[in-house]
N, C-alpha and C positions, 0 to 999 in steps of 0.2 A: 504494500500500500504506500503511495505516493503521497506526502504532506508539501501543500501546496503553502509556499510564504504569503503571507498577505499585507505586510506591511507596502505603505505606499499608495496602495489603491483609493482610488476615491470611492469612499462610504455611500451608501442610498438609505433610506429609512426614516419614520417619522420624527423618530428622538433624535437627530441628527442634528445638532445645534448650527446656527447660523456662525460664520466663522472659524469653524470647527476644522484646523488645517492640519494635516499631519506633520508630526513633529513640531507642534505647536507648546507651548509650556499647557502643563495641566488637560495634554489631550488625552482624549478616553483610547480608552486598550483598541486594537485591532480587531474588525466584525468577526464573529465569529461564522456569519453566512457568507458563502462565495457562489457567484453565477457559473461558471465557466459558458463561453459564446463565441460566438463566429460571425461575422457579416453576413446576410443574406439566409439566415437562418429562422423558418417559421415557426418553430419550435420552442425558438429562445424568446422570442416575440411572447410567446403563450406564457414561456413561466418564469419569463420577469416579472408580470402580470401578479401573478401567483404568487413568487419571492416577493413580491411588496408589501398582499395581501397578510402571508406569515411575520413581514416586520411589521407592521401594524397592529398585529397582533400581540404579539410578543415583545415589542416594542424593542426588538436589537436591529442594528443595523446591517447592510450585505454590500456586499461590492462584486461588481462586474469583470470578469476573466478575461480579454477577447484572446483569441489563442492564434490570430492572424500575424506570421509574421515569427510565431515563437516556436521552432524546429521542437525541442520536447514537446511542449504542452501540444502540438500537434498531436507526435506520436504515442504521447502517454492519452488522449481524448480520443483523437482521430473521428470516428464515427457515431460516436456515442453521445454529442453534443446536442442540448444544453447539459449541462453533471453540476447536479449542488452540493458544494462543498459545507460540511457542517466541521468544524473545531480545525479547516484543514485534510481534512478527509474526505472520500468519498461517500457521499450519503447516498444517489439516487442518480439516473441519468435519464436524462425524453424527456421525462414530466415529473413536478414536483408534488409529491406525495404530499400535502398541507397538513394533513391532518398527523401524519406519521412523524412529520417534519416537527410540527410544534409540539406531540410526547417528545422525543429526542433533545427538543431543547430544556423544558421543563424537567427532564431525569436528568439530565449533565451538566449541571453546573459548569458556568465556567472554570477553563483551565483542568477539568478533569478529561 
């Protein structure tokens, strides 16, 4: 299993404070949801849609993958795109299991 870094990325989510810059003094930890995506992807269309609706929810924040351009994250996604990443891991790939998605957050605590 592949553990995807996520510092850097720019955050999506409702608690997402305005200003809110990486590497900011006093900025919040790295999301712990990740998209992984591709351009031209109808798929990913649908469960960004979806990854919203779980930060909404659950009030954490996600950031966007695109894997255009990034030789692994090709070959480690390849076909399996959109793949939501929960803690840096794989959690799911095509479509975002909502409901499974937010047990999974609510049992793991962060950094577990």
């Amino acid at each position: 299993m592949r553990y995807v870094r996520l510092a850097g990325m720019q955050p999506h989510g409702a608690d997402r404070p305005a200003g809110d810059a990486a590497g900011s003094a006093g900025a919040r930890p790295a999301p712990r949801l990740a998209l992984v995506t591709r351009a031209g992807c109808h798929l990913c269309d649908v469960a960004r849609e979806a990854l919203a609706r779980v930060a909404q929810t659950s009030g954490e924040r996600w950031v966007e993958i695109d894997i255009a351009g990034d030789l692994d994250l090709e070959r480690e996604y390849g076909d399996r795109i959109p793949v939501v990443l929960l803690d840096g891991a794989e959690h799911g790939y095509w479509r975002v299991e909502e409901e499974r998605l937010l047990g999974d957050l609510a049992r793991r605590p962060r950094g577990r």
